[in-house]
N, C-alpha and C positions, 0 to 999 in steps of 0.2 A: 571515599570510594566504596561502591556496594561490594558485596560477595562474591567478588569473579571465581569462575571458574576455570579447569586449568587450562581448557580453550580459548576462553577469554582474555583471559592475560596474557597469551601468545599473540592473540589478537591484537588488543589494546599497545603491547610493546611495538608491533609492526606497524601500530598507527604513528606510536609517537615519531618513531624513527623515520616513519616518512614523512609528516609534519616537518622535522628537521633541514630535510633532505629538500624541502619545496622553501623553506626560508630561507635556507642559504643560498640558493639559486632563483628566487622570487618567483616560484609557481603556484599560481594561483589553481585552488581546487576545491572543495566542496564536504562534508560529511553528506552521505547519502543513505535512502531507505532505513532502515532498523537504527541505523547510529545516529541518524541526522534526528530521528523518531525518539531514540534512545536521549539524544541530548538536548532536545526542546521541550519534551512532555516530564521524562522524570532523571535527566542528568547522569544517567548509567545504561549500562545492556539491558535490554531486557531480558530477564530469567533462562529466554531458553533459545535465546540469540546465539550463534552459531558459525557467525559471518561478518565482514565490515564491506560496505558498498561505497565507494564513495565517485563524485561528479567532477571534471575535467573537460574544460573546450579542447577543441581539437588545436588550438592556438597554443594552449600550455601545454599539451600533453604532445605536441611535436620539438617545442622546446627541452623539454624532458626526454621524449629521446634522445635529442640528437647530445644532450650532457651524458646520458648512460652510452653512448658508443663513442663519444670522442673525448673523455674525460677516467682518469685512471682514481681506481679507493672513491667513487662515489657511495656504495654499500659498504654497511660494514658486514664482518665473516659472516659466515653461514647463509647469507641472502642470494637472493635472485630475482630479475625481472623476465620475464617470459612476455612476449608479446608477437603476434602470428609473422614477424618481418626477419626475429632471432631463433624462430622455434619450428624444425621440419613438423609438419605432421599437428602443429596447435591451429585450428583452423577456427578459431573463435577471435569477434571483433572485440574482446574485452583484455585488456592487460593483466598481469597479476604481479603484486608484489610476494615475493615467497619468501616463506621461513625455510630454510632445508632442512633443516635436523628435524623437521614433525614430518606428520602423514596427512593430507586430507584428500583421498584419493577416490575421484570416480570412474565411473568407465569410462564416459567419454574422452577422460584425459589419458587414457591408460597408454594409450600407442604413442603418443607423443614424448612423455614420460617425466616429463621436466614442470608442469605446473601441477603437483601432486602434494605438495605440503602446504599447511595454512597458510593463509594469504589474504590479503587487500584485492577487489577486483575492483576495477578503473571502468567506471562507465564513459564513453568521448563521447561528446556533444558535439554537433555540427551543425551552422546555420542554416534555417529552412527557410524556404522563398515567400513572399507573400502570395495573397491570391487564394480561393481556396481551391481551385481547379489545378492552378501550378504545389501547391502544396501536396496535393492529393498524390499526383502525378508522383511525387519525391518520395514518398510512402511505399506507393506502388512500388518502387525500384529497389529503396531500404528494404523491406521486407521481401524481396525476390532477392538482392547482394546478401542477408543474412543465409536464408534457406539455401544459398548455392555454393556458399563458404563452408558450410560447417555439412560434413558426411556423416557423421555418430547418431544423428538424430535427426527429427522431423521441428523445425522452431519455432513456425507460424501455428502450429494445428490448436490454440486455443482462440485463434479467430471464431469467431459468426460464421455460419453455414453458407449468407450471400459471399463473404470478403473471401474465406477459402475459395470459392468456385473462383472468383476473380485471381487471385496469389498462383492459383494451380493453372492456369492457364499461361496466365503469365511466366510461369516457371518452369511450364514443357516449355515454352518459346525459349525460354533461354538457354533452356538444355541441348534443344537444335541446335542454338548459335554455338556452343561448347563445342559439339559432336560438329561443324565444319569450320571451325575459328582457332580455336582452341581453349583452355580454359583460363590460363593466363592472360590472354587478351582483353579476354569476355569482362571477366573481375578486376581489373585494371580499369579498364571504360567507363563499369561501374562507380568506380570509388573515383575518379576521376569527378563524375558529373555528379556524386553525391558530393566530393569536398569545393566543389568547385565555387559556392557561395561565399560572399565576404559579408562578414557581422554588418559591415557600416550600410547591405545594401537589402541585412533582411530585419528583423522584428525579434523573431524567435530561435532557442536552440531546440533541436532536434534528439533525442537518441532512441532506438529500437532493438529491443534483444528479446524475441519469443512472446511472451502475454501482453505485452503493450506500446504503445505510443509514448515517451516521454515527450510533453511536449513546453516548453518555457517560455517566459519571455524574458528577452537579453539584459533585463534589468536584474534580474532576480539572482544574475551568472555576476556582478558590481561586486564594489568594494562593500561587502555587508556585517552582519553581526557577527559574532562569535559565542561559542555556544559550550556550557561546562558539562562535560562527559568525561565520567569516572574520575575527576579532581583536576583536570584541567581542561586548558581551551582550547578549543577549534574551531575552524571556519564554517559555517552553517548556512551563509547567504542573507540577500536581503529581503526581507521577507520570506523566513524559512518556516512558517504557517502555511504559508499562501503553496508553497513546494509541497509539502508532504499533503496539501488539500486536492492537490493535481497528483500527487504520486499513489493515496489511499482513498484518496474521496473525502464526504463531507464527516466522514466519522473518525476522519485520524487520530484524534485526539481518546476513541475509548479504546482499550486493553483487547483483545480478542480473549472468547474462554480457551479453555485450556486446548480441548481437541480444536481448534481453528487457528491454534500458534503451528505456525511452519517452522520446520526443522531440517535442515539438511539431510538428505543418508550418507552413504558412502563411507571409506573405511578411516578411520580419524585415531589418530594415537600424537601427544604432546611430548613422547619423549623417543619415539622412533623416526628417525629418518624414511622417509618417502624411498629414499635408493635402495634399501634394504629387501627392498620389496620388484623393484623395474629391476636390478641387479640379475634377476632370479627370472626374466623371462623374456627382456627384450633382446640380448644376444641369440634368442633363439626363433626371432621370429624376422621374416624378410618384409620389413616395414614399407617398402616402396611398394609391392604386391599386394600386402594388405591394405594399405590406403587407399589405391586403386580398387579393390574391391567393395570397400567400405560406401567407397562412391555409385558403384554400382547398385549395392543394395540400398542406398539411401534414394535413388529412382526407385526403385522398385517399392518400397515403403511408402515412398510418395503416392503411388499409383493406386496399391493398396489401400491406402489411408482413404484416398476420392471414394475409391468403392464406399469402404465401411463409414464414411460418413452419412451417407445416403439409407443405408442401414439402418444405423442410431438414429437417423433422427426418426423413422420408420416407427422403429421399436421403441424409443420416446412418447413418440403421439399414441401408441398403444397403450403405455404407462400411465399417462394418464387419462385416459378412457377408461380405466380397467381402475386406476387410483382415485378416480372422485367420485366411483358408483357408493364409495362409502362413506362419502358425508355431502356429494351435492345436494340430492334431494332433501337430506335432511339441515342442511343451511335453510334451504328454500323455503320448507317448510315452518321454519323459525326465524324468520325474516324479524319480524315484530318483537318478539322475545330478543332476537339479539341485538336490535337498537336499544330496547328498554335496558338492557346491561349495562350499555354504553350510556346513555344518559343517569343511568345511579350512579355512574363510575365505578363500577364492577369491571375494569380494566383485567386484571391477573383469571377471571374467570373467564371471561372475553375471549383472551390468547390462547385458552386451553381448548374452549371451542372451535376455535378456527388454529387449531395446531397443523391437522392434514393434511390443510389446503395450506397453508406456508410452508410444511415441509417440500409439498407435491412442488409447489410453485417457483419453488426455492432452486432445484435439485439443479447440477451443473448441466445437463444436457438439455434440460426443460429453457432452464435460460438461455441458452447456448443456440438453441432452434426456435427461441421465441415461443414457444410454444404456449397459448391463453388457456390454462385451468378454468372452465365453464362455470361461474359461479355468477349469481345475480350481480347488477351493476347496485342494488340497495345494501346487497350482501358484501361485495367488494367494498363499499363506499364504508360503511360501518368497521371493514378491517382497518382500512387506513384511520380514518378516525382516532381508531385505537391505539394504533401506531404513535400518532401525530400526538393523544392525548398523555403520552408517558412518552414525551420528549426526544421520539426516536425519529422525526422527518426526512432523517439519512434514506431510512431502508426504504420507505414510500417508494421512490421511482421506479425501483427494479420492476414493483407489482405495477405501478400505472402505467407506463412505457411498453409493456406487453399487453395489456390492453388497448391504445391508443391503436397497434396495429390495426385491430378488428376494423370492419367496416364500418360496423353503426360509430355516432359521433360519443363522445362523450356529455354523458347527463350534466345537468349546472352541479351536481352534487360536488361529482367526480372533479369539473373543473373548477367550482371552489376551494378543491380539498388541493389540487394542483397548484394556485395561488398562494396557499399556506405554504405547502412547502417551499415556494420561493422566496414567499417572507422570512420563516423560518431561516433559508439559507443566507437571506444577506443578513441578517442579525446574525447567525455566528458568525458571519464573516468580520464582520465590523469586529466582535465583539474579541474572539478569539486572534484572528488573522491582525487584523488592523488595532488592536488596545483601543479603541478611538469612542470615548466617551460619548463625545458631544454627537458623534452619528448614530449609534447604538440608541440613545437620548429621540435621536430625530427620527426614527423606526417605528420605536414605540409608541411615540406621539403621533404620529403618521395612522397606525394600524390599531392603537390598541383599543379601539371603538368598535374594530371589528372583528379583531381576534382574542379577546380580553381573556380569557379563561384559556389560553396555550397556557402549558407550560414552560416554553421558551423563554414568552415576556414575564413572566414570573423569575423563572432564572436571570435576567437578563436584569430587571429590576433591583433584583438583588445585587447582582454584584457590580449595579451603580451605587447604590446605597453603602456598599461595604467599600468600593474604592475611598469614596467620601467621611466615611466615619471617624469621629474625633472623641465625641463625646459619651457619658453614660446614655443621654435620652436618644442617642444617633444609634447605639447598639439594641436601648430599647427598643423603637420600630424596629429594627431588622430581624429582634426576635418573635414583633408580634405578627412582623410582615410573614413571620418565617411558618408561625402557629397557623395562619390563615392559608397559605400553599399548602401545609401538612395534611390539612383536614381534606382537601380536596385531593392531592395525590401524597398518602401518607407510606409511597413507597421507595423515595425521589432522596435516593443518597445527596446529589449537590447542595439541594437544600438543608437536608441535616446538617452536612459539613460546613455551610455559613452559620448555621443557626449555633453550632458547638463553639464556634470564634465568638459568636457575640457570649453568649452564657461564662465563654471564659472571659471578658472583656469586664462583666457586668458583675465576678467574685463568685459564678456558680462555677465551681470548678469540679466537681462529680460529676452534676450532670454531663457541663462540657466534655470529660473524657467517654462519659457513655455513649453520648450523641458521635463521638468523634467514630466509637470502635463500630457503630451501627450504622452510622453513612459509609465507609468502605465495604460495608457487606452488601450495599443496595443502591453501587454504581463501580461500573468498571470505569469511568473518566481516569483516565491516568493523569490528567492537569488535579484533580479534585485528592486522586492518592497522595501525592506530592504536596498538595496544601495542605492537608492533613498529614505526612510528615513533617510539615516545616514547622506546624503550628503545636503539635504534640509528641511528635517523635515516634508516632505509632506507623511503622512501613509496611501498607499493604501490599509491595513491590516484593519483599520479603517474603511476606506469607504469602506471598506468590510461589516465588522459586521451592520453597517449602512442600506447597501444593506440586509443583512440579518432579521434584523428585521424587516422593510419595509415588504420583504417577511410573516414574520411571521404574 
């Protein structure tokens, strides 16, 4: 077990208990987000985890009610289940398993008052129809049943600027049918025709709450692996790569830096009760009037919101007009000079040149409104490049994808560099997702005539050769395999971290601890932190948390 914290262990105790609690009664369920992340990449929390997610068909998790209302001592003391069918005033699609003797209390929950201490939340899955026309449709309705359920807040607004104007339309519509239907009706109808699909007659599971689509396929929801977090098992699914690849993208598997780790707010205390706190103010307030108000004002935020979208994106495309007058011209200018970087492999000077334009391009509203940063398409082609050439193909799309919108077509450059990244992607697929030698094998052989100097297939190379190693002369190639990637990108932690295995394989064992402490400083890969604790005990996962409280 790692370091928990003393939120953590409140946590982890609530998992195990309900792990329990779905064995004795065989509900099947899932680890999700941060735990499921947590017990596939490095078998613990990570450092500044905060929360336990976990995933539930609407098939087990109706089973599970109906044991918590007709069944007596399914919890033990101090627990509670909260879910919007037992709870006035909890108007969220998500369940919560609660500790009551802590605190983890937001606004949102304040008025309802009862899902306020630490807690498991229950993502439900529901099967989505095939078709992508009829799929769409079910979306459309998901994310209008969320925004019309929950009054505390606004759920969709990190949609895209086209999908908001579609949601908000659709969401006056349905406000009208409230205002002469009622609103019990209206939300019944809803959840009627959203649960209204059987697994055997769709593909996929569904669930939606605020920033995204979860979207599955009903394989993935099977009898699957099991997964070690903090010293024991849980259920993870099958193929629980392939999940967090659809939950995080193609980069799940590296660490975010420190300012890009989410962290909950709100007011969190492990040894006071929640009650101590509602005790002291909901007897004083007339809860059927304020909800009712709440609702009003969450129209009116809506309405707002329309406005000031239109706004920001205004004031966006002003950002940057006004943010690339300081380094477009002088890109453009150096067109030449910065290909020449890029062919010396002057990669880390590269990135410093074109920082501006990644921040500019980057920024959540820029992406948010699509907005294309004016930069040449030779200039553009050379960032990706660079990208691609220090093994980052993840982040590619965000930049090409806003491009593609433009009119003009894309250069052979651009859609060569688009081709890589798709190689790129089924090689970690295979590689990471699927362990599958013999395809990863068939990749390589496939591409590597034409992409021979990635560093993907270099990576990928490697940890065929290291699957397969038995011998001193099998550790020798992979150490000289590893000299000859070094020279070329000698900034490429994964590679040190095979090359430290073979050195210790081969009776260098200095070296290997130095190579081991210098590949965690120069890759956040959390699968690569992990092999380098297995193989020397040295836990960058630690000097993580370390790094973390510092910060704090």
């Amino acid at each position: 077990m790692s370091n928990m914290n003393s939120i953590q262990k409140n946590l982890f105790q609530l998992l195990v208990e309900f792990d329990e609690i779905c064995k004795k009664y065989d509900i099947k369920y899932l680890l999700a987000a941060g735990a499921s992340l947590g017990a596939v990449r490095n078998h613990r929390f990570m450092p500044w985890d905060d929360d336990i997610d976990l995933y539930i068909t609407r098939e087990n998790w109706n089973k599970l009610r109906h044991i918590l209302e007709t069944e007596k001592d399914v919890l033990p003391n101090g627990r509670s289940f909260v879910y919007k069918e037992n709870t006035p005033y909890y108007s969220n699609p998500l369940p919560r398993y609660i500790n009551d003797t802590t605190t983890t209390m937001y606004r949102n929950q304040a008025l309802a008052g009862k899902a306020c201490g630490q807690h498991l939340e229950i993502f439900i899955f529901d099967p989505i129809p095939r078709g992508e026309k009829e799929k769409q449709k079910y979306l459309d309705l998901l994310h209008v049943y969320t925004e019309l359920l929950s009054p505390y807040f606004i759920v969709n607004k990190h949609a895209t600027y086209e999908d908001w104007e579609k949601h908000y339309k659709l969401y006056k519509k349905y406000c009208d049918r409230i205002d002469k239907e009622g609103e019990e009706k209206v939300l019944n109808e809803l959840e009627n025709t959203l649960q209204q699909y059987s697994i055997e007659d769709c593909d996929e599971y569904c669930m939606c709450w605020g920033t995204k689509d979860y979207i599955y396929d009903k394989e993935l929801f099977q009898e699957g692996q099991m997964g070690l977090f903090e010293g024991k098992e849980f259920p993870i699914g099958k193929h629980p790569e392939g999940i967090l690849r659809i939950a995080y993208g193609d980069s799940w598997m590296y660490i975010p830096e420190i300012d890009e780790q989410i962290v909950h707010g709100g007011i969190k205390y492990d040894n006071i009760s929640f009650k101590e706190y509602t005790d002291k103010y909901l007897h004083k307030i007339n809860r059927d009037s304020a909800f009712e108000k709440f609702k009003i004002n969450k129209r009116n935020n809506v309405d707002l919101y329309n406005v000031r979208e239109k706004v920001r994106m205004l004031i966006a495309k002003e950002k940057v007009q006004v943010g690339c007058m300081h380094f477009k011209n002088n890109l453009k200018e150096n067109e030449e000079l910065l290909r020449s970087l890029l062919e010396n492999g002057d990669y880390l000077e590269l990135s410093e040149r074109f920082e501006e334009y990644s921040i500019l391009q980057s920024m959540n509203e820029v992406q948010k409104f699509k907005i294309f940063v004016p930069i040449t398409d030779k200039n553009l082609a050379t960032f990706l490049l660079n990208l691609l050439k220090q093994g980052k193909y993840y982040q590619i799309n965000k930049y090409l994808n806003i491009r593609k919108l433009n009119e003009s077509p894309l250069t052979k450059e651009l859609i060569t560099i688009e081709n890589e990244v798709e190689f790129c992607r089924k090689l970690s697929i295979a590689r990471y997702d699927n362990k599958d030698e013999e395809l990863v094998q068939s990749i390589i052989d496939k591409y590597d005539g034409i992409f021979s100097d990635l560093l993907d297939i270099y990576r990928a190379k490697l940890w065929i050769k290291e699957i397969n190693a038995k011998s001193s002369k099998d550790y020798k190639d992979i150490n000289n395999l590893c000299n000859e990637i070094l020279k070329k990108y000698p900034f490429d932690g994964e590679t040190m971290a095979i090359q430290a295995k073979a050195k210790s394989e081969l009776g260098q064992e200095n070296e290997s601890l130095e190579l081991y402490k210098k590949s965690i400083l120069n890759t956040r890969n959390g699968l690569i932190w992990q092999k380098v604790e297995d193989e020397s005990g040295i836990s960058r996962m630690e000097m993580e948390r370390e790094l973390i409280e510092e910060e704090n």
